[in-house]
C-alpha positions as CSV (number, residue, x, y, z in Angstrom):
1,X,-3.9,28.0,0.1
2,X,-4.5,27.7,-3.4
3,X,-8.5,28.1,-4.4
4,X,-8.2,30.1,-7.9
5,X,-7.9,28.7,-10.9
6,X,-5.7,31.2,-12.5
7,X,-3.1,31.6,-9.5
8,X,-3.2,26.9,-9.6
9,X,-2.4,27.7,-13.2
10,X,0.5,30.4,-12.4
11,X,1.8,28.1,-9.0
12,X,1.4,24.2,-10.2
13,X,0.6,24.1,-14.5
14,X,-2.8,23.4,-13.7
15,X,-5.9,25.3,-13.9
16,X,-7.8,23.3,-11.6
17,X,-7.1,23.3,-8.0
18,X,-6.6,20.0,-6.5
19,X,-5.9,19.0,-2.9
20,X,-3.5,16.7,-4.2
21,X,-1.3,19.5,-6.2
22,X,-1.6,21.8,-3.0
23,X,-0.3,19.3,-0.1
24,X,3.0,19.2,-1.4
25,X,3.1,22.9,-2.2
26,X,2.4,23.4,1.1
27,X,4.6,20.7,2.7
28,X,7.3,22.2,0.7
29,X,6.4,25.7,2.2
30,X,6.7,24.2,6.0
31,X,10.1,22.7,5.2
32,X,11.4,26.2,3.6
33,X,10.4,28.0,7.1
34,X,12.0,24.6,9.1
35,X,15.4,24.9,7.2
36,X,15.2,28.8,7.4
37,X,14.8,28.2,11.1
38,X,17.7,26.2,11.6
39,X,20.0,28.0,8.7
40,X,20.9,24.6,6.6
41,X,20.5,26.4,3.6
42,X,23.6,28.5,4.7
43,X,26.7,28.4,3.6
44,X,28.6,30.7,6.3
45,X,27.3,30.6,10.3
46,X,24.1,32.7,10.5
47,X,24.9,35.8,12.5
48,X,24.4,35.3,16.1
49,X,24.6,31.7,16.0
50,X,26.8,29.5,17.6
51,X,29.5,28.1,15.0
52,X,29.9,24.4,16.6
53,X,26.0,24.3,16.9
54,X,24.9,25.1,13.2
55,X,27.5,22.9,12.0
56,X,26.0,19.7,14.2
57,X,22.4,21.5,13.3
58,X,23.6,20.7,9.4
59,X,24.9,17.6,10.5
60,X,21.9,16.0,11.7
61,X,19.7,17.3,9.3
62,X,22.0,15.2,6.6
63,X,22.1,11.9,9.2
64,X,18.0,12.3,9.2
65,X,17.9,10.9,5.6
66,X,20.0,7.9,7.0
67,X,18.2,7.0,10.0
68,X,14.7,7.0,8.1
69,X,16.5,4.5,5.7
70,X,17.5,2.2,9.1
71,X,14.2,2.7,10.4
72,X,12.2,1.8,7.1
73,X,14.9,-1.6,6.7
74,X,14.6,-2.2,10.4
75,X,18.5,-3.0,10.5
76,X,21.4,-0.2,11.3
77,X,22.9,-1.5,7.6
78,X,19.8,-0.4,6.0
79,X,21.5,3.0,5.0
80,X,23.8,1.3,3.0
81,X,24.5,1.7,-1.0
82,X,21.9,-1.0,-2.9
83,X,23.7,-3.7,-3.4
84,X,26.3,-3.2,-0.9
85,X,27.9,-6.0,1.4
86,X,28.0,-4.0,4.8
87,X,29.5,-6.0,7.8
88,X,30.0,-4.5,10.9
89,X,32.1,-5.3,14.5
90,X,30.1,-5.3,17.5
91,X,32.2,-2.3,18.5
92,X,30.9,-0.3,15.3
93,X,26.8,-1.3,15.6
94,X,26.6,-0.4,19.1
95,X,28.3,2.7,18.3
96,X,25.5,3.4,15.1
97,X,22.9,2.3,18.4
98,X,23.9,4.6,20.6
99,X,24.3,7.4,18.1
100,X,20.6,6.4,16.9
101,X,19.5,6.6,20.7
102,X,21.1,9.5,21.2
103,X,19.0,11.4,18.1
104,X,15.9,10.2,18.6
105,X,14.6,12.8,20.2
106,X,16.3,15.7,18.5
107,X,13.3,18.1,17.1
108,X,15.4,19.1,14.1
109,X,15.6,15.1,13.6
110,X,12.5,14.6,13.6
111,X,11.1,17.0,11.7
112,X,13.5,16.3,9.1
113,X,11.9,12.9,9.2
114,X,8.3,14.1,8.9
115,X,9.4,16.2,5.7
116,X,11.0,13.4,4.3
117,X,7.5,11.4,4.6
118,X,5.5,13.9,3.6
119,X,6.9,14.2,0.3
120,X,6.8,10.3,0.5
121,X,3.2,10.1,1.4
122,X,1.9,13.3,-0.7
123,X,3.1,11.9,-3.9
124,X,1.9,8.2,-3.1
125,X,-2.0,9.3,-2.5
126,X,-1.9,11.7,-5.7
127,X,-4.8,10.9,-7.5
128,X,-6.7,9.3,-4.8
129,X,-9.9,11.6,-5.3
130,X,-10.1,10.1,-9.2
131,X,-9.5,6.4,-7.7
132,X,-12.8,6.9,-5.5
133,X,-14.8,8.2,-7.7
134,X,-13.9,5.2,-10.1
135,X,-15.1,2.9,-7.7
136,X,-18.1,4.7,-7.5
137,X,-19.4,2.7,-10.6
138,X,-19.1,-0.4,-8.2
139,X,-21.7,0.9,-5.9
140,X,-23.9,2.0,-8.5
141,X,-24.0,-1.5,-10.0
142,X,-24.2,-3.7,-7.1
143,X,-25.4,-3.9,-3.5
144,X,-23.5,-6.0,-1.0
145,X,-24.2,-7.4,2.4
146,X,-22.8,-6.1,5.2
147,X,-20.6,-8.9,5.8
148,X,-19.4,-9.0,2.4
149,X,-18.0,-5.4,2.5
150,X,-16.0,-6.4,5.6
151,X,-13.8,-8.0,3.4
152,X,-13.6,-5.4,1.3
153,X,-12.6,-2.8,3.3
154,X,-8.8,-3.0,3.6
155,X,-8.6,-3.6,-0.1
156,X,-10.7,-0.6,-1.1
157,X,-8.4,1.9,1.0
158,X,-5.5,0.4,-0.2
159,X,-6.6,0.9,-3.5
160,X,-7.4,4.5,-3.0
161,X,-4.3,5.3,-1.5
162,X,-2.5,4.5,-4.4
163,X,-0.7,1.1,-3.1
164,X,-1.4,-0.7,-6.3
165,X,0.4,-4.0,-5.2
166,X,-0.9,-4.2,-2.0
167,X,-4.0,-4.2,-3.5
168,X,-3.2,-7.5,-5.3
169,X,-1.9,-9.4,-2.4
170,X,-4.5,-7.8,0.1
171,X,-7.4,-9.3,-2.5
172,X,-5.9,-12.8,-2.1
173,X,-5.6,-12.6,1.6
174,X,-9.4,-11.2,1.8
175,X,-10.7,-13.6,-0.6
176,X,-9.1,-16.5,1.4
177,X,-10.6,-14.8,4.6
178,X,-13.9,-15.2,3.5
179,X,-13.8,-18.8,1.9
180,X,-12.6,-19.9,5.5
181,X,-15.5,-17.5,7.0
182,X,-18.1,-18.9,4.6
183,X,-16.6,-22.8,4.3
184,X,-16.9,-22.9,8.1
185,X,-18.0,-26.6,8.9
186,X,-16.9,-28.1,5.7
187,X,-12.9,-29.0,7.5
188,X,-11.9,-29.7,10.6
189,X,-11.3,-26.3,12.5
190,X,-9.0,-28.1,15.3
191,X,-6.8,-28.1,12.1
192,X,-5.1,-25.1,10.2
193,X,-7.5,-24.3,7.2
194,X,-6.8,-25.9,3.8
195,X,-4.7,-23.9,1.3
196,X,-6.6,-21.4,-0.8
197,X,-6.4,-23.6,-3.7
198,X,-7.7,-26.2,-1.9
199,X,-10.8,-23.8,-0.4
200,X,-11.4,-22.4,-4.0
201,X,-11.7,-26.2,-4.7
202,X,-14.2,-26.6,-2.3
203,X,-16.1,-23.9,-2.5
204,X,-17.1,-25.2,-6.3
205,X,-17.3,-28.6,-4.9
206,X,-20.3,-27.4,-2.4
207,X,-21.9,-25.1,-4.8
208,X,-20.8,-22.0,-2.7
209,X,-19.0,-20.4,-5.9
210,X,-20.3,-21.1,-9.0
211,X,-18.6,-22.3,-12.4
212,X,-16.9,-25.6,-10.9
213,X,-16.7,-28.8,-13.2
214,X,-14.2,-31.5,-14.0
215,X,-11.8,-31.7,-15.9
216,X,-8.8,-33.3,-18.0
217,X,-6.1,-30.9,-16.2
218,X,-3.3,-31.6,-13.7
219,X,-6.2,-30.8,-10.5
220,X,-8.6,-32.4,-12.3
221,X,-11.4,-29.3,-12.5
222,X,-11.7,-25.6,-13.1
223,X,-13.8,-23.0,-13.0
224,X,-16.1,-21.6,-16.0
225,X,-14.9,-18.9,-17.7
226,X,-17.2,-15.8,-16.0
227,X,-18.4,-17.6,-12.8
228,X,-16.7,-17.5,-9.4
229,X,-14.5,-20.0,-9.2
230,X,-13.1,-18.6,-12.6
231,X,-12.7,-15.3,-10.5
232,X,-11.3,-16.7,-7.3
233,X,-8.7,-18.9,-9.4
234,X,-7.4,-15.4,-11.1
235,X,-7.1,-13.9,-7.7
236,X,-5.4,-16.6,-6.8
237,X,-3.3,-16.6,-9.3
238,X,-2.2,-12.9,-8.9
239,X,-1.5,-13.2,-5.1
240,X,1.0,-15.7,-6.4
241,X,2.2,-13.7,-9.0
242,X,3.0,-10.8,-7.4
243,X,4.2,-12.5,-4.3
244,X,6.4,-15.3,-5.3
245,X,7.4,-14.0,-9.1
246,X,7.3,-10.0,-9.5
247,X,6.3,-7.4,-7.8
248,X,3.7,-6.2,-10.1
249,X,0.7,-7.2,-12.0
250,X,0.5,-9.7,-14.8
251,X,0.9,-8.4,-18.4
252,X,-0.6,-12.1,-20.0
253,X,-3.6,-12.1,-21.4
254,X,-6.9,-13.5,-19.4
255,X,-4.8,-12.7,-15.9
256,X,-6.1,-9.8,-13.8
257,X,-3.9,-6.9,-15.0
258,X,-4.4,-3.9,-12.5
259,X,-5.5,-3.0,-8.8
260,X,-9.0,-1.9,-9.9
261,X,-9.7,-5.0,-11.8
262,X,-8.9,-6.9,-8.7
263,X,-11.1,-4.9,-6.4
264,X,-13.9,-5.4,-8.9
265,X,-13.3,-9.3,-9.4
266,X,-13.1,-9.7,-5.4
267,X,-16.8,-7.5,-5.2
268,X,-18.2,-10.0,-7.6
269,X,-16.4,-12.8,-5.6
270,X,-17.7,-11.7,-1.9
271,X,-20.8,-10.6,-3.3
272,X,-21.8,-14.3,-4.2
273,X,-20.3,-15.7,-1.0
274,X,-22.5,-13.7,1.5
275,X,-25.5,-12.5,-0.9
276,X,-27.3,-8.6,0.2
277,X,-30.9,-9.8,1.1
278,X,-33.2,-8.9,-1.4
279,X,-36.0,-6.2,-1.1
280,X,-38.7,-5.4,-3.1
């Protein structure tokens, strides 16, 4: 472990420690002692090992890299080259199967794996201290009700973890979640609930979200700029976005341009759906 400032300077580039600059060091310090272990950083047979069993040890610890790519595309073709137009026999996949059941419980394997995710992982939640503390000024300048941070929560850990897009998609889906919650009673509920649009819609319709009027448009209202149904709209319209165009955040002006943005548009949002109860 890393705790001075002058030796985080000397190891990472950085004078101050972080627990995000030492996890990797220290991943990469397990995986030194596992390949040591197992000699795949040899390039002769380590005295007193068996020839035939380094070899497979070397072996496996290259086919771990292709199994995680199987596992993470949920298809034995997953390994291959982007772009590439892999058809197999039935004679070669169950041959890929049983070679796949046959590793899964080799230890070198699987810790090959765990490496692999590690760095994965490490690198992904980098910054997630500086991500909470930003939404630190959300709690200062608001109080919600329970049941509004319900909806919240997924979003808010998917933001601090660093998945950006998720973030996006996972405020449409909540926001949707708790039109249907708060709408209850106002559609049939033997039926599947109306689209999101449709709820936003309604919402304004029933004074539940402010901002709705009429107007001379294809749906025939919209929401106020700076009111909630002008918020749920935007949400809408990145969930969309991100969804069904590209997988990243609108660069237009007026749209909702990054995951922060989003978690503070969906506060405001939830926060005037189910209201904190007000003390003196």
């Amino acid at each position: 472990m890393i705790w001075d400032d002058e030796e985080a300077l000397y190891q990472f580039g950085e004078k101050d420690w972080s627990i995000w600059t030492e996890l990797p060091y220290v991943v990469s310090l397990w995986e030194d002692t596992y390949k040591e272990y197992w000699g795949l950083d040899r390039t002769e047979c380590p005295e007193g090992t068996d020839a035939a069993a380094w070899t497979e040890h070397k072996r496996q610890h290259e086919f771990a890299a292709t199994m995680l790519k199987m596992i993470a595309a949920l298809s034995v073709t997953g390994a291959a080259e982007d772009g590439r137009d892999l058809t197999l026999t039935k004679s070669q996949l169950k041959w890929i199967r049983d070679l796949l059941r046959a590793h899964s419980k080799s230890s070198l394997i699987r810790d090959r794996i765990g490496f692999l995710l590690a760095h994965e992982f490490t690198e992904q939640v980098s910054g997630a201290t500086d991500r909470a503390l930003r939404l630190l000024g959300i709690v200062i300048g608001r109080s919600l009700s329970d049941r509004a941070s319900t909806y919240l929560a997924r979003v808010v850990r998917l933001f601090i973890q660093g998945w950006e897009i998720e973030t996006g998609i996972m405020c449409r889906s909540a926001l949707e979640a708790a039109l249907v919650d708060r709408l209850d009673g106002q559609f049939d509920g033997d039926v599947e609930p109306p689209k999101l649009i449709e709820l936003i819609r309604l919402a304004g319709e029933q004074r539940v979200l402010g901002g709705f009027e009429l107007a001379n448009n294809k749906r025939g209202w919209r929401g106020r700029t700076n009111t909630g149904m002008w918020r749920a709209l935007r949400i809408q319209r990145l969930g969309n976005y991100i969804v069904h165009e590209f997988p990243r955040f609108p660069e237009e002006a007026g749209e909702i341009r990054d995951a922060f943005e989003a978690v503070r548009e969906l506060t405001l949002l939830v926060g005037e759906l189910f209201p904190a109860p007000e003390f003196e």
